[in-house]
N, C-alpha and C positions, 0 to 999 in steps of 0.2 A: 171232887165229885164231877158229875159228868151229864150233861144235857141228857134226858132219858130219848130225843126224836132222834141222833145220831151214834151209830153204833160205833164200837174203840175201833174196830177193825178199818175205818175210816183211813186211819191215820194212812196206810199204802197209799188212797186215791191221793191224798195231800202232797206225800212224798213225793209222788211221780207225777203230779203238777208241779211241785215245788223245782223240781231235776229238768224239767222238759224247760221251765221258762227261765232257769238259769241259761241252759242249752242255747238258748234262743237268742235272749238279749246279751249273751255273753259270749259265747262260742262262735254266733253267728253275729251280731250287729255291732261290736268288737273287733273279736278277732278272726275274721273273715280277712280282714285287711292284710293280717300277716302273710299266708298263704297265695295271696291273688298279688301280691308287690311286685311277683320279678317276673308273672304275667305281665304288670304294668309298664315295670323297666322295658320288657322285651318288646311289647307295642309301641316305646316311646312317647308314651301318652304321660311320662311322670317321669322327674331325676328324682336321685337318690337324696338330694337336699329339699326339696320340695316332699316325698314323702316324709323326713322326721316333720317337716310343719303339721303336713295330714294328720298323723298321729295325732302330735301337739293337741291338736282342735277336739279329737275325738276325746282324749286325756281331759282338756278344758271342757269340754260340756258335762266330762262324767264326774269331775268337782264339781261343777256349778248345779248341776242333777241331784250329788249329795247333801249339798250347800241346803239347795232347796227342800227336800228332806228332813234335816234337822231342822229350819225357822218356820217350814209350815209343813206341820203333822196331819196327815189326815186321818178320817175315823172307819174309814171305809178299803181297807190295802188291797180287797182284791179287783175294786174298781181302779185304782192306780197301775196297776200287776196286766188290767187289760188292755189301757192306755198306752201302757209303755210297748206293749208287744206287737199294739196294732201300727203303732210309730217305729218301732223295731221292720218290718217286713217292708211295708212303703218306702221308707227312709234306704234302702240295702236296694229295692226295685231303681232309687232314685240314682245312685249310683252306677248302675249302668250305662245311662243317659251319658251324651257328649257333653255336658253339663262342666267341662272342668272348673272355670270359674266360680258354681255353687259347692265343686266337691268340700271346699274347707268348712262349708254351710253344714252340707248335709252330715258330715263324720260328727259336727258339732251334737247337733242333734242325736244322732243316731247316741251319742255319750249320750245324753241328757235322759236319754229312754232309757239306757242299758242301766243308771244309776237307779233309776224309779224303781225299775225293772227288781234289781239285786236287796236295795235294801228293803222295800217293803213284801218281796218274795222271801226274803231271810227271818227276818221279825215274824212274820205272818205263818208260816212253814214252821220255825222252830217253837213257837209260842204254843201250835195246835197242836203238833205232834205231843209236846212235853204236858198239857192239857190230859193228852190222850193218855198219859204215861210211859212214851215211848220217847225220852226226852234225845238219848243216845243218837236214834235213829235219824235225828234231823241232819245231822252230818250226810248224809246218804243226799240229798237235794245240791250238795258240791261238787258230786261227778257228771252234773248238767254242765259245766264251764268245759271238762275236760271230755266229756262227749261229741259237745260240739263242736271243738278244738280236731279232736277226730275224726268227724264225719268232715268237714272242711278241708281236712288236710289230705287227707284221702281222694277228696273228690277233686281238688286243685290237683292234683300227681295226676289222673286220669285226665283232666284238661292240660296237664302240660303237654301229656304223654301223644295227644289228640293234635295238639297245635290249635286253640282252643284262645280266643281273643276276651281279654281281660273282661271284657262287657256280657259274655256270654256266661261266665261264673257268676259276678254279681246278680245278673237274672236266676240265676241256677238257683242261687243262695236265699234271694228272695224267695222266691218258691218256695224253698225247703222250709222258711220260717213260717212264712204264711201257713202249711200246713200243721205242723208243729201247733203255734196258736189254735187253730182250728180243733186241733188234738183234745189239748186242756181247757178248752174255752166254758164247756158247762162245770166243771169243776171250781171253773170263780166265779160262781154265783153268789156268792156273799151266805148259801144257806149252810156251809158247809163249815164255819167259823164257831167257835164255843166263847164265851166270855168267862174272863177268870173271874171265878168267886173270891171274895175276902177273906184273907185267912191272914193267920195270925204271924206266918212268917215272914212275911214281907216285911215288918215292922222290924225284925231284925238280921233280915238278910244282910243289911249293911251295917253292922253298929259302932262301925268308924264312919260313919256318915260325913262327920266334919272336914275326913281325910278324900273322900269321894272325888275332890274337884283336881287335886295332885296328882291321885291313882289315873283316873281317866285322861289328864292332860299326856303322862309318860304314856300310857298306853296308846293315846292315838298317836303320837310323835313316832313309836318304835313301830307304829303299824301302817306308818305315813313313810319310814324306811323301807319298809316290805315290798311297797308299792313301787318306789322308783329302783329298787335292788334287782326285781324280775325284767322291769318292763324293755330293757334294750335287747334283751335276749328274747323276750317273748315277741317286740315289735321285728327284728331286724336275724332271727334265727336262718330262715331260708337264703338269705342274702350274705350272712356270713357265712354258711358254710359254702358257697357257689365261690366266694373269696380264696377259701384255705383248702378247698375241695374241688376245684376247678374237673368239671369233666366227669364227676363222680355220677353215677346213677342212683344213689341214694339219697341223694341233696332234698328229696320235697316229703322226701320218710321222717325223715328230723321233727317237724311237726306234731306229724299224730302220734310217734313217740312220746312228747310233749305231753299229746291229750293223753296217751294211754296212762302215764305217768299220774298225772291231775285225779283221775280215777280212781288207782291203785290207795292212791294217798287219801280220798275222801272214804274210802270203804275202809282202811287202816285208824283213820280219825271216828268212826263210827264206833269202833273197839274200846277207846278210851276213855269211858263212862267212869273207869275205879280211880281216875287218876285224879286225885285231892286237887294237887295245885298245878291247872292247865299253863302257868307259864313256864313250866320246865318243858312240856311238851312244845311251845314255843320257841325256845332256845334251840330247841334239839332240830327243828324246822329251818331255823334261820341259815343254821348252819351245814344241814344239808340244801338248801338251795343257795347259799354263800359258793362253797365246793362245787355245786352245777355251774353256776355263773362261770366260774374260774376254769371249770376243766377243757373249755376249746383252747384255753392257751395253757394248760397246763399239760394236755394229752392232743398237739392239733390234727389230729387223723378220725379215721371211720368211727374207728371206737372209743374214740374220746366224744368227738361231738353225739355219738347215738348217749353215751353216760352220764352224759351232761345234760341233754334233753330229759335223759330219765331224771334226773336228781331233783332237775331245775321243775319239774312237772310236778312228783310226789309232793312237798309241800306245799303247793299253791293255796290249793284252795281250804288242806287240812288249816292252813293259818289265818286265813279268815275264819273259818268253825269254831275255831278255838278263842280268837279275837271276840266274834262273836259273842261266845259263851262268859268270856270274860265281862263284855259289855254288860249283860244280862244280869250276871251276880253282881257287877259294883253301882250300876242303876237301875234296878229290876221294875221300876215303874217311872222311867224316862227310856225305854230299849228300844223306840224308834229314833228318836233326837241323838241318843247314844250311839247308835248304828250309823247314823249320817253325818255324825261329827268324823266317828272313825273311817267312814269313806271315803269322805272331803279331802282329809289327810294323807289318804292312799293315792286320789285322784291328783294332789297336785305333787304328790314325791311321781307321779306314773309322769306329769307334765315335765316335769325335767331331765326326763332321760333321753327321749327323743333329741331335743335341740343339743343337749349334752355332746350325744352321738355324732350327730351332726358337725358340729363345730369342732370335737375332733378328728374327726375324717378331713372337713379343708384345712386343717393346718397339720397334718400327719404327710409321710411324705408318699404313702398309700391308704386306699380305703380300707387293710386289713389291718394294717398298721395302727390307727386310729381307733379302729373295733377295739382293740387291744386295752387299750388305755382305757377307753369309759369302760366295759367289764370288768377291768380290773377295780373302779371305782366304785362300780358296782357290787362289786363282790365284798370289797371294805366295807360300806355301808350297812350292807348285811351283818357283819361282825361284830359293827355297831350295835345293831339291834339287839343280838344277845347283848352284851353289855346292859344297855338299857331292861332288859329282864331280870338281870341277876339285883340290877340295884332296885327294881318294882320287888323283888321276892323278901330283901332285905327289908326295905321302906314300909310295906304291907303286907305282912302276913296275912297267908285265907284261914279265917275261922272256920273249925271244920265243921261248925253245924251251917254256916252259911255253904260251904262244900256242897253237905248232902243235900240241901234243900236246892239248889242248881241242877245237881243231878236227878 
């Protein structure tokens, strides 16, 4: 049932708050950083071993963001959702500053918002929409990451294109958030929230309950894979291809590919409402973003890296939707704590890809060389992670009434 002061048709305004403040804290106070790096290299304001630490920090604040998340729950997400977005804009303004010895501070930070940011925009987005009875639809708030991923990427190629000094985009980028915020900001007023009524299936959504603590630990572990599988390709994309593509004029399109990708794959994951058991859908992710990973060295030309942007984008975010969802049905009344354990897990497989990266480049006898290697370990890990689905499919089967009552 349904609060009589708020109409279903709601659920839109939700959606497109939910899509704008992924955008935000993710697209922009994120991964702004990918796009604006070889602006950095080329000002000489940053080496390439000094930015995997940058990352590193930003990676460690958005565990410890998560962290924080799961051991203190608040009651109130879309006062969290505004906090984190007003610390999102500031934090992105702050990096413009000659500030370099706070920058490892502020990426910190800037994590620690974008985690606030995602999980209780995730919980709070999918919980209202499925409320509303548009449970499906909440995948659609995941083409916020690959929008923003877009508009960045885009707008970094127009400052390359300009000769355009690294400090001038992070102002840019500020801006663009601060508006953005400003977009959604009456939309989290907290009036626009429904409380679920008691019903009687919650009591058996889970009725392996005893199995709950196993299910959830393989699930965040293979979702804590996901995490460090993308992040050398999504942190170090423009810098590789400048590597194996020297001279190319399509070097800074690679990106918003990426995002275009991230998109396609959250409106593809919107479709998959009939599908019983989301970790086949899963599997099926891992391993096209496995395949993305691998195809710069598998295909190293124009058309390999633009196939591999695409691949490595389509399931990004479908796999959190799905992770999500999964969270949902095996703890349907812990699905914040449950979302910030699975982030946590994401956050610190996202922490070791960078330094990975890093430490094989100085001991590689080139920087592309070295790429090579951690992608390809990248790309393993992925593999893994099917693995780890097919043995959660064996170990737990989904009850199909727990199925439909998820859906």
């Amino acid at each position: 049932m349904y609060q009589p002061s708020l109409p279903q048709d709601n659920h839109r305004r939700i959606i497109t708050a939910g899509l704008i403040a992924l955008a935000t804290a993710m697209g922009i106070g994120r991964f702004a950083f990918t796009p604006l790096l070889p602006m950095m290299l080329h000002d000489q304001i940053i080496s390439l071993s000094d930015a995997s630490w940058l990352a590193s920090a930003n990676y460690i604040g958005y565990l410890v963001g998560a962290l924080f998340c799961t051991f203190v729950p608040f009651s109130k997400p879309t006062v969290v959702i505004r906090i984190g977005l007003v610390s999102t804009f500031l934090l992105t303004f702050g990096m413009a500053a000659t500030w370099d010895a706070c920058w490892p501070y502020l990426r910190f930070a800037a994590g620690v918002a974008s985690a606030l940011v995602f999980v209780y925009t995730s919980g709070w987005c999918l919980a209202q929409v499925a409320l509303r009875g548009h449970a499906s639809l909440g995948a659609l708030i995941y083409m916020g990451p690959g929008a923003g991923i877009v508009l960045t990427g885009i707008a970094a190629s127009v400052m390359v294109a300009n000769d355009w000094r690294s400090a001038s985009g992070w102002l840019t980028f500020g801006i663009l958030a601060l508006g953005l915020t400003v977009l959604i900001w009456p939309v989290l007023n907290g009036r626009n929230t429904l409380l679920p009524q008691v019903s009687t299936h919650l009591a058996h959504t889970n009725t392996a309950g005893k199995h709950s603590s196993g299910e959830v630990t393989l699930l965040a572990f293979a979702y804590g894979i996901a995490g460090f599988g993308y992040i050398i390709t999504a942190t170090f994309l423009p810098v590789i291809a400048r590597q194996v593509l020297a001279g190319s004029a399509w070097l800074d399109l690679f990106w918003p590919i990426l995002g275009c990708g991230v998109i396609v794959g959250a409106l593809l994951a919107s479709r998959m409402h009939q599908v019983r058991d989301l970790r086949w859908m899963l599997i099926v992710c891992y391993l096209v973003q496995a395949i993305g990973v691998a195809m710069s060295q598998i295909l190293p030309s124009l058309l390999g890296f633009a196939l591999g942007s695409l691949l490595v984008g389509l399931p990004f975010t479908a796999i959190t939707y799905f992770a999500m969802q999964e969270a949902r049905r095996i703890r349907p009344q812990h699905v914040a704590s449950t979302i910030g354990l699975l982030t946590a897990l994401y956050g610190l497989g996202q922490i070791l890809g960078p330094p990975l990266a890093g430490y094989m480049i100085s001991h590689a006898a080139t920087a592309s060389a070295g790429f090579e290697v951690a992608l390809d370990i990248a790309a393993g890990s992925l593999f893994l992670g099917t693995a780890i689905f097919v043995l959660l499919i064996r170990m737990y089967p989904v009850d199909r009434q727990s199925s439909e009552n998820q859906s």
